[in-house]
DRENRO-748714 format. One record per residue: x, y, z of N, C-alpha, C, CB in turn. Coordinates in steps of 0.02 Angstrom, whole numbers. Glycine has a CB too. Layout:
N
  n.east  n.north    n.up  ca.east  ca.north   ca.up  c.east  c.north    c.up  cb.east  cb.north   cb.up
       X        Y       Z        X         Y       Z       X        Y       Z        X         Y       Z
...
// end
This chain:
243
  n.east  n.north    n.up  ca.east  ca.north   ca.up  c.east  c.north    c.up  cb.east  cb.north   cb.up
    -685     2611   -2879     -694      2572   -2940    -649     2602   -2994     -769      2573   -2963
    -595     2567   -2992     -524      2579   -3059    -594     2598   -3131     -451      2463   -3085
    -636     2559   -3157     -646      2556   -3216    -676     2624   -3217     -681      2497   -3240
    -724     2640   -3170     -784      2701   -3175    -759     2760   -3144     -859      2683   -3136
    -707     2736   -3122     -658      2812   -3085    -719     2833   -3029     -639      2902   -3160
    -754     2806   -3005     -801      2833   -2947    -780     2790   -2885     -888      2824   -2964
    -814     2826   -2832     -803      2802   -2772    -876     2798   -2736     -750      2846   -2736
    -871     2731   -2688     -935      2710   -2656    -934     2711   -2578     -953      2638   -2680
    -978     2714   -2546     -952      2704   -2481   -1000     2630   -2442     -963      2788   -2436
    -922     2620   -2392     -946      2534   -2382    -945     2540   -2299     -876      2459   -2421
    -940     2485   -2286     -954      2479   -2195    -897     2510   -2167     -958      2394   -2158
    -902     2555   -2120     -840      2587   -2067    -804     2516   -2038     -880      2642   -1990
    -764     2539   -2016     -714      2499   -1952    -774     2506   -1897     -622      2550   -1921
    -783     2459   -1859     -825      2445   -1816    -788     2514   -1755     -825      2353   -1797
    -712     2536   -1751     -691      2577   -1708    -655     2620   -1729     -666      2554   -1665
    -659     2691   -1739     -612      2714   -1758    -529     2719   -1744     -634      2750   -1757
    -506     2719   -1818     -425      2725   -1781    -400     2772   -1846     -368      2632   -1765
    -332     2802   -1820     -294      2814   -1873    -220     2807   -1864     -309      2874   -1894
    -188     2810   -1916     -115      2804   -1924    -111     2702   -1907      -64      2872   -1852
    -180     2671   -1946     -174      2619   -1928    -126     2584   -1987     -240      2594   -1912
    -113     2491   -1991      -70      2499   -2041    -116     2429   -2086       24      2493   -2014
    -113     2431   -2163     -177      2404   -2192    -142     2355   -2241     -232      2463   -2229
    -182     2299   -2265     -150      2257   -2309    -218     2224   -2352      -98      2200   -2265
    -203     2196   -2426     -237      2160   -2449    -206     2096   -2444     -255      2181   -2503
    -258     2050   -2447     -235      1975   -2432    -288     1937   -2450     -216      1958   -2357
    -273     1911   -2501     -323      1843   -2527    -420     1870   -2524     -305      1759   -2452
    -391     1927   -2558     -465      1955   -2573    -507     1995   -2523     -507      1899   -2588
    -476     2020   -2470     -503      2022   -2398    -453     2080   -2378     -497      1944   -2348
    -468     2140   -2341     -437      2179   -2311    -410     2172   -2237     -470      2222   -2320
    -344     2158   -2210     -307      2162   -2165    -324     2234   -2129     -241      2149   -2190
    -325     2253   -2058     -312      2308   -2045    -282     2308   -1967     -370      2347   -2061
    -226     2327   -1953     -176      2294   -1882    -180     2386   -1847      -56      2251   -1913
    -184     2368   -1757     -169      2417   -1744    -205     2483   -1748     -127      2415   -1766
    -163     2573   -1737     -165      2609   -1749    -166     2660   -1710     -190      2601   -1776
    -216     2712   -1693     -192      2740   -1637    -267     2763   -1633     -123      2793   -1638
    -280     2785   -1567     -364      2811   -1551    -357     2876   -1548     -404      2786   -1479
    -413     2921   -1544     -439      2989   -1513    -369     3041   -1521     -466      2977   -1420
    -383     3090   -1493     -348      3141   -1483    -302     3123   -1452     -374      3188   -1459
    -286     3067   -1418     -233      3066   -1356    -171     3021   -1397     -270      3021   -1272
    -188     2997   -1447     -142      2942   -1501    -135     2885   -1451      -51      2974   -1532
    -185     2847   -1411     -199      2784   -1386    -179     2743   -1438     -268      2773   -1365
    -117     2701   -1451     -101      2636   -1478    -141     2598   -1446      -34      2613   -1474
    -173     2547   -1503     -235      2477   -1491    -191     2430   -1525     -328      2480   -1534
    -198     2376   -1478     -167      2314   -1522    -240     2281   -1572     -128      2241   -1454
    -282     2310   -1577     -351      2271   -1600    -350     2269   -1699     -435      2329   -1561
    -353     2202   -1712     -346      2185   -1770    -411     2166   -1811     -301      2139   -1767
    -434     2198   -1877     -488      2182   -1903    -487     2167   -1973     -528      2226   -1890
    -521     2138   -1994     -512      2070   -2087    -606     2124   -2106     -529      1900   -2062
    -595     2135   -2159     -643      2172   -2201    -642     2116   -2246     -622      2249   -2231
    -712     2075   -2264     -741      2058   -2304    -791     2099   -2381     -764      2029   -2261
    -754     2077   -2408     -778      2144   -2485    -856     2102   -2503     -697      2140   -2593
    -847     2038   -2490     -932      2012   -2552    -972     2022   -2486     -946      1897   -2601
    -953     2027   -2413    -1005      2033   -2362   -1027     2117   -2353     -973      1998   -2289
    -968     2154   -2350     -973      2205   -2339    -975     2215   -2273    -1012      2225   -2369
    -928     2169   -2224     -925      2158   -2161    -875     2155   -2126     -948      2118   -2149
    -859     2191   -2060     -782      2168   -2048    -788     2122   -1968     -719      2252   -2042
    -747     2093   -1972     -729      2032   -1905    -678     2053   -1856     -696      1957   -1933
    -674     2056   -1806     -608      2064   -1752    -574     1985   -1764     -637      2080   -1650
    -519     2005   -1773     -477      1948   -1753    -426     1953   -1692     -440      1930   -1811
    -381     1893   -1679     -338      1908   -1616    -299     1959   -1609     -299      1865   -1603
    -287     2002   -1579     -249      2076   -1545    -176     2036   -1569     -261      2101   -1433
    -131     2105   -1582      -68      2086   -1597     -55     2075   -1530      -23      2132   -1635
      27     2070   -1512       69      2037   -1458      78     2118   -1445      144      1976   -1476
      68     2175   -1469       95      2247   -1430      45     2285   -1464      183      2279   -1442
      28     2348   -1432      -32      2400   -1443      31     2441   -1517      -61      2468   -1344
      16     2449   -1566       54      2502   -1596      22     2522   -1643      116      2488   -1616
      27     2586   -1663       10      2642   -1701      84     2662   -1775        2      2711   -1630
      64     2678   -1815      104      2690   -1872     136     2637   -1875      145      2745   -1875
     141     2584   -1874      185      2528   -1910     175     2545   -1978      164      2447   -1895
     213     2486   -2000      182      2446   -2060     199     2384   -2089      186      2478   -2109
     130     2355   -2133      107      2271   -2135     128     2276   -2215        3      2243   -2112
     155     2198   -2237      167      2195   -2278     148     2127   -2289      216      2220   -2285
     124     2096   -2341      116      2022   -2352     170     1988   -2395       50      2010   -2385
     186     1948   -2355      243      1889   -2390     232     1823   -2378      316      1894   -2364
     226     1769   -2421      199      1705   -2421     144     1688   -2419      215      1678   -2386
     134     1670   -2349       61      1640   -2319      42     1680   -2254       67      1553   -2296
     106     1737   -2223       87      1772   -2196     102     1842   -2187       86      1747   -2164
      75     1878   -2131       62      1933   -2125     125     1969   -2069      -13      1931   -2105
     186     2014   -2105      223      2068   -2063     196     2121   -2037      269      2095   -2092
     208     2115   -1974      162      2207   -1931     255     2217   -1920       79      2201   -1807
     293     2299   -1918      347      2301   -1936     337     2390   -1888      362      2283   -2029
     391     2384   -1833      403      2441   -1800     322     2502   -1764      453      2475   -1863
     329     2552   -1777      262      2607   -1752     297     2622   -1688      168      2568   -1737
     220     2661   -1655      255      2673   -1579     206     2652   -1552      278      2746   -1548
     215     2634   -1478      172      2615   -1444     181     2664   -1395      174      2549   -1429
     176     2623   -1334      138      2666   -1270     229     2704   -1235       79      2587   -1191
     270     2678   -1262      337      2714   -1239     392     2739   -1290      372      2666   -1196
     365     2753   -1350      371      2754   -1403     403     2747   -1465      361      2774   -1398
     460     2743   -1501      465      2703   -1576     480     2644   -1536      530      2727   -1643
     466     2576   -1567      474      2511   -1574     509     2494   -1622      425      2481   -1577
     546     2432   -1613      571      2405   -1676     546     2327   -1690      651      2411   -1674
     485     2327   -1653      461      2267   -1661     434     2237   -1719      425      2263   -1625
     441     2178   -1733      424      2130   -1809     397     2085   -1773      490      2095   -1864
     325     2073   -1776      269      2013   -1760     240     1980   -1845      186      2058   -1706
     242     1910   -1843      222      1880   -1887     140     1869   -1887      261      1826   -1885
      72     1887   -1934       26      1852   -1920       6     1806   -1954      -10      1878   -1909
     -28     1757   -1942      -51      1703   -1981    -130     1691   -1998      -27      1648   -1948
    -147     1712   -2026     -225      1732   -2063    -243     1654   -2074     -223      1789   -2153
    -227     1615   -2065     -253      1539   -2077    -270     1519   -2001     -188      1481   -2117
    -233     1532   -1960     -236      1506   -1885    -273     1535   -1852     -183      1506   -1848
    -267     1604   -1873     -275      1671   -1838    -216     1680   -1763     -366      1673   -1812
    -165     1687   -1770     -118      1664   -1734     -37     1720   -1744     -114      1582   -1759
     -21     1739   -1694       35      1780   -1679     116     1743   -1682       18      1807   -1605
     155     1770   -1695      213      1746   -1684     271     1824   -1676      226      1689   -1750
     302     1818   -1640      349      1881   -1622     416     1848   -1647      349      1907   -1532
     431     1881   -1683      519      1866   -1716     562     1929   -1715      522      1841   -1808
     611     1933   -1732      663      1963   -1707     674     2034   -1727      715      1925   -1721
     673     2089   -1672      678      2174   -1703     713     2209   -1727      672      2216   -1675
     703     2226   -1783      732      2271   -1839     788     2282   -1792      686      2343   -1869
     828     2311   -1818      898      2347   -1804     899     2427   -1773      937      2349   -1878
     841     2455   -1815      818      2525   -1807     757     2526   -1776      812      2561   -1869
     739     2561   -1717      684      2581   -1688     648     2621   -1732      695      2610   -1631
     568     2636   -1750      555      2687   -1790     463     2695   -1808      604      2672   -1856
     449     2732   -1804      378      2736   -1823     359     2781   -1894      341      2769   -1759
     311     2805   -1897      290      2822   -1982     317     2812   -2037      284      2877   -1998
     338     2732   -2034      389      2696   -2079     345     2668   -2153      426      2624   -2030
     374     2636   -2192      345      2593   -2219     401     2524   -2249      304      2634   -2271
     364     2487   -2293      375      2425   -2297     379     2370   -2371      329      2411   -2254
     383     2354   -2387      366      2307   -2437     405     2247   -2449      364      2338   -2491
     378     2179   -2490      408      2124   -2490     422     2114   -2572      365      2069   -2452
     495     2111   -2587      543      2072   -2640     568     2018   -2646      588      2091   -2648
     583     1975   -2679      608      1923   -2677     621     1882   -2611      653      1935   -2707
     546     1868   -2568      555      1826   -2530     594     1871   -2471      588      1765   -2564
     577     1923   -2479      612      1972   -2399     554     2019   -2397      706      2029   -2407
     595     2047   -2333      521      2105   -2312     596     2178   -2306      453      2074   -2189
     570     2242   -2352      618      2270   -2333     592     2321   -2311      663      2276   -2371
     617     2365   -2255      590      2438   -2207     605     2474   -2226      603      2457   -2144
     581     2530   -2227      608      2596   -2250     600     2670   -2222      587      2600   -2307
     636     2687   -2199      646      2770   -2177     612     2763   -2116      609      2837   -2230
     560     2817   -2113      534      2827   -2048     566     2866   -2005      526      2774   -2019
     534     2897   -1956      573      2929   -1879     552     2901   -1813      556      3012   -1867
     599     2938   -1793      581      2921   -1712     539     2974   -1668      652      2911   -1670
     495     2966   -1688      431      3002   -1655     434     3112   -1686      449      2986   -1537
     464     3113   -1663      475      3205   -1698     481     3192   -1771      562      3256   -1670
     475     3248   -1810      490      3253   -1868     564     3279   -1881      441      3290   -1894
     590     3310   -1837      657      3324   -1845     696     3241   -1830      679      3392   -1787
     692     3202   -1835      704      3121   -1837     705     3086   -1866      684      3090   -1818
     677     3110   -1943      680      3084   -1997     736     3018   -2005      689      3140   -2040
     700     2973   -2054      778      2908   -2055     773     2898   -2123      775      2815   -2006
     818     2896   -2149      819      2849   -2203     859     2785   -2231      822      2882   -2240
     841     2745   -2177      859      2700   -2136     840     2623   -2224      797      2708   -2038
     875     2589   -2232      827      2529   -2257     840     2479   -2234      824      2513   -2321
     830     2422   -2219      849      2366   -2180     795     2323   -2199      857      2377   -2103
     830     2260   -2192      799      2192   -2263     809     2121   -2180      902      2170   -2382
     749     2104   -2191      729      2020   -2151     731     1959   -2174      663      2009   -2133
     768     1924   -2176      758      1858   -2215     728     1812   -2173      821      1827   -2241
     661     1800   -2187      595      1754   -2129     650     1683   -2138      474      1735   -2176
     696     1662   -2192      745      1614   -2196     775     1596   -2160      779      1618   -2225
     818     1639   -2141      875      1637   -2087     872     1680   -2030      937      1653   -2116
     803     1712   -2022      788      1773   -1958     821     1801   -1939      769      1764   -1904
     872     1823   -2003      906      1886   -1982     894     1951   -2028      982      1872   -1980
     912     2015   -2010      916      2081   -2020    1000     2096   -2059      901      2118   -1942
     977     2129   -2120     1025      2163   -2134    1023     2227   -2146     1048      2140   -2173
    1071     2270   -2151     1078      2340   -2178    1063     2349   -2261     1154      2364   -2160
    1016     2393   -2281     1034      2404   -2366    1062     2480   -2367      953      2397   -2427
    1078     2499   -2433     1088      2585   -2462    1036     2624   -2428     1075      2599   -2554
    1023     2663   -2386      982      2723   -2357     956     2763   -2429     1036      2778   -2301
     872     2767   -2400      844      2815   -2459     888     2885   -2474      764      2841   -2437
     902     2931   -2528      908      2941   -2552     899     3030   -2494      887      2900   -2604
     847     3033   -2456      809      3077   -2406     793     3061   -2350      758      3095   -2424
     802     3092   -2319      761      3070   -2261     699     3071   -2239      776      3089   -2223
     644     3023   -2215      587      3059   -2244     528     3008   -2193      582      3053   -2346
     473     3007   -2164      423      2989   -2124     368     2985   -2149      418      3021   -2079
     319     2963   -2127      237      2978   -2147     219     2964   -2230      217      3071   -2130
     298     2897   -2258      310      2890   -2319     243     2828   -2337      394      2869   -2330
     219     2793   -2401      223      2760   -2423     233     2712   -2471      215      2768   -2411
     230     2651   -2484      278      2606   -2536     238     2547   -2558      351      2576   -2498
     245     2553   -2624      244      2491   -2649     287     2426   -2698      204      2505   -2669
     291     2387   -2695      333      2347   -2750     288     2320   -2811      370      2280   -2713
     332     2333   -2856      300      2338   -2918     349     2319   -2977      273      2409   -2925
     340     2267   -3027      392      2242   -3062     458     2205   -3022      412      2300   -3101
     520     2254   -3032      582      2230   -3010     576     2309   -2948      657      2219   -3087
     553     2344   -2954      579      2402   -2891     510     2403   -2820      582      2507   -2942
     543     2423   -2789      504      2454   -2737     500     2541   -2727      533      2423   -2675
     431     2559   -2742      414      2639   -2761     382     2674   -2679      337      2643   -2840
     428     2704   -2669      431      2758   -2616     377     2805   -2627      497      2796   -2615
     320     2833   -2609      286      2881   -2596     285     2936   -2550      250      2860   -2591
     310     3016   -2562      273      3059   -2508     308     3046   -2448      194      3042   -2497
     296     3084   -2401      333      3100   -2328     324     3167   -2312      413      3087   -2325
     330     3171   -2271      342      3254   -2214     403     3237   -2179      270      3275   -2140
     442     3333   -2188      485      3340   -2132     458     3418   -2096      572      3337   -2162
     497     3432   -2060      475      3483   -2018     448     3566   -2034      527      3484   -1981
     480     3566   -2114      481      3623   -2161     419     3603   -2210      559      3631   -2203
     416     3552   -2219      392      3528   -2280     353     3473   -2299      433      3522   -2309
     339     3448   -2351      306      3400   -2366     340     3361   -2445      232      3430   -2365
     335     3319   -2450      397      3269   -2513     325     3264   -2572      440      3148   -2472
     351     3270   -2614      335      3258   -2679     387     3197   -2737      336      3334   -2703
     436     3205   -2704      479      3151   -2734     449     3095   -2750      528      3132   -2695
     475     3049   -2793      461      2968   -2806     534     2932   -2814      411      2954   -2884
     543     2890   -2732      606      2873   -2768     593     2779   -2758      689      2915   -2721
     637     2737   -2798      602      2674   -2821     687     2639   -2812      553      2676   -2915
     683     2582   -2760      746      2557   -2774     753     2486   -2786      785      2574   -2725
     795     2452   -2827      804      2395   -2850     848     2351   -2814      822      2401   -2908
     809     2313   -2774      829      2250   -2726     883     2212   -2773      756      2194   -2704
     887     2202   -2828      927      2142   -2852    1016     2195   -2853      886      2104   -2951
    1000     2247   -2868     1085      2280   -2872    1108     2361   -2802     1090      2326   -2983
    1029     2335   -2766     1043      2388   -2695    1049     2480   -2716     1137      2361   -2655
    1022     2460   -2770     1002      2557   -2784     978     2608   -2799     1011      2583   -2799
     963     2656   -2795      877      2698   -2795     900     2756   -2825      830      2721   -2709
     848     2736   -2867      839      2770   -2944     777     2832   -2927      805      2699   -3014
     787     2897   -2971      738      2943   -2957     673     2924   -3004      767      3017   -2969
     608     2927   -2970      554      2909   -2998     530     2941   -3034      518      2897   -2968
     508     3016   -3032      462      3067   -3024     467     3116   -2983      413      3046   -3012
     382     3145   -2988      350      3181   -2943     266     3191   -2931      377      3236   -2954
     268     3189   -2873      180      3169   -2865     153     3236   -2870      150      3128   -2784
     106     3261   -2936       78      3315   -2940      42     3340   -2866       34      3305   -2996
      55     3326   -2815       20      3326   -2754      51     3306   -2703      -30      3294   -2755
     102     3348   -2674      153      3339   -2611     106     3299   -2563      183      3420   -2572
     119     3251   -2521       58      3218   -2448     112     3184   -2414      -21      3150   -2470
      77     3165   -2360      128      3128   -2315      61     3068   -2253      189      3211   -2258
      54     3024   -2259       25      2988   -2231     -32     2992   -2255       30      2993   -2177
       1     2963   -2339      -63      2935   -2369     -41     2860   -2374      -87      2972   -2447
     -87     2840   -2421      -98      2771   -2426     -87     2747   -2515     -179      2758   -2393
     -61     2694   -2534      -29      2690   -2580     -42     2606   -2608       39      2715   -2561
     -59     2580   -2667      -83      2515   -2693     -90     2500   -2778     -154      2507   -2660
     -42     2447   -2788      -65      2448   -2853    -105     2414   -2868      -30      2441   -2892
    -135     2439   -2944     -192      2401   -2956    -190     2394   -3027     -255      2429   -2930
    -172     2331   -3066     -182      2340   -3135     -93     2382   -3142     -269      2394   -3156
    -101     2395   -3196      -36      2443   -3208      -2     2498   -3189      -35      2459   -3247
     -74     2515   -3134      -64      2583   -3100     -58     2579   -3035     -115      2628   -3111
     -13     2635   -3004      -26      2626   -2926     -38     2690   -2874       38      2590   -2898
     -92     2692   -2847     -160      2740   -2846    -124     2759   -2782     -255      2706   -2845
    -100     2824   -2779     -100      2863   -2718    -136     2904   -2660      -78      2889   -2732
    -184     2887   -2633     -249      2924   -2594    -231     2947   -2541     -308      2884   -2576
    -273     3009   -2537     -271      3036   -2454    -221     3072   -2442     -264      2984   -2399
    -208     3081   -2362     -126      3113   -2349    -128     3191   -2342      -69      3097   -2419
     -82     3197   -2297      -91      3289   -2289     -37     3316   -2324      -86      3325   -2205
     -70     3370   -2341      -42      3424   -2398      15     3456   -2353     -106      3491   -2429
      30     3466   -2304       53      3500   -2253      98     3481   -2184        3      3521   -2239
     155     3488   -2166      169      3453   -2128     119     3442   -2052      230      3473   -2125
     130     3395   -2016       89      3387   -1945      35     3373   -1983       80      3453   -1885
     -27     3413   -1950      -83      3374   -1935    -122     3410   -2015     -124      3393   -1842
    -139     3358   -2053     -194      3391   -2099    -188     3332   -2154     -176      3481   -2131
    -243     3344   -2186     -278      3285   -2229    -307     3328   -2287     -343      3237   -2185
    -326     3277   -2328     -359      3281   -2401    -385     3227   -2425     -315      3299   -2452
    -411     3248   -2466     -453      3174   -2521    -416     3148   -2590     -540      3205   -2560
    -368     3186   -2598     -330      3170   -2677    -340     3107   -2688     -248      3181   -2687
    -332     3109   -2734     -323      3039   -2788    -291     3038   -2816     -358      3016   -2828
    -229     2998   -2820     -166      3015   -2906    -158     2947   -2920      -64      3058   -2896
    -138     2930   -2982     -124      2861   -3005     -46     2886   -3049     -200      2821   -3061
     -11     2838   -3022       50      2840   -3064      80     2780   -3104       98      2860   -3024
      85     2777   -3157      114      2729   -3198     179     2718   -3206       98      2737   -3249
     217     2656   -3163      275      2650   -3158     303     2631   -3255      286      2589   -3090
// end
């Protein structure tokens, strides 16, 4: 709750997962994918969180089991965008359609890549960074989809190389969050502008993380979660940053 700065707790995922990839959409929480247990089992199993029920629904399984993607909403539907699956980085782009409940597979990124992220500008969906499974793999890769003409182009590469990032678009830029590399963990904020292809330095997140989760809300855009540390580790932070 933005206004009361508190936090409540609501219905679990009927299954656990993590490194799954999450979206808001028409009032209702998206959640695609992710990976199971100790063994990082990629599930193709897709679930819609209802906020006034306090309930969540299975919907149809994507077209591939994957873990670390990431979903971005553009139009009327829903991008699931690279992760790894069972042989690992993908460069797969599946379309979903939350009206049909219905799959469509369109054409793969250019770059194979998992602990990526994503966001949609002017009617495109653009990718960003990510690796190929190690952390010494880092990419900072960007590459832009036009659902128009179903093709892939190349943009300017972030600024770093960097994984376990995430992003939001906000105004005219798209704001980079956080990452891990093999030494370390990113504190950077870097934000780049689709209309002239170039990335501007943001900041810094009082709180280095890397596979957290990232959303704006109101004027602010609330950074949660994420490990302090490279590999395996977590936290509860909370940061809000004002672009």
């Amino acid at each position: 709750d933005e206004e009361q700065n508190a936090w409540s707790r609501l219905q679990s995922l009927p299954k656990g997962v993590h490194h799954a990839a999450a979206v808001a959409y028409r009032g209702e929480i998206f959640v695609f994918g992710g990976l199971e247990g100790l063994l990082t089992v990629p599930t193709r199993r897709v679930w819609r969180y209802d906020p006034r029920r306090d309930a969540w629904t299975e919907l149809e399984i994507m077209p591939s089991a994957r873990g670390a993607a990431a979903a971005v909403v553009l139009g009327e539907f829903i991008y699931v965008v690279g992760g790894v699956g069972f042989t690992g980085p993908t460069a797969e782009l599946a379309r979903y359609n939350p009206a049909g409940d219905t799959w469509q597979t369109l054409e793969p990124m250019p770059t194979s890549r998992d602990h990526l992220t994503a966001a949609a500008a002017s009617g495109k969906l653009y990718v960003i960074g990510g690796r190929k499974g190690a952390l010494a793999t880092n990419l900072a890769a960007l590459e832009v989809y036009d659902p128009g003409s179903r093709q892939w182009t190349s943009a300017r590469d972030m600024p770093r190389k960097r994984g376990g990032i995430a992003a939001v678009a906000y105004g005219e830029l798209i704001y980079v969050f956080g990452g891990e590399a093999s030494t370390k963990t990113f504190g950077e904020v870097d934000a780049y502008r689709p209309a002239t292809d170039e990335w501007l330095s943001a900041g810094t997140m009082p709180t280095p993380r890397h596979g957290l989760g990232a959303a704006a809300v109101g004027e602010r855009i609330y950074t949660v979660a994420g490990g302090k540390r490279p590999r395996w580790s977590v936290s509860v932070v909370n940061e809000a940053y004002r672009p």
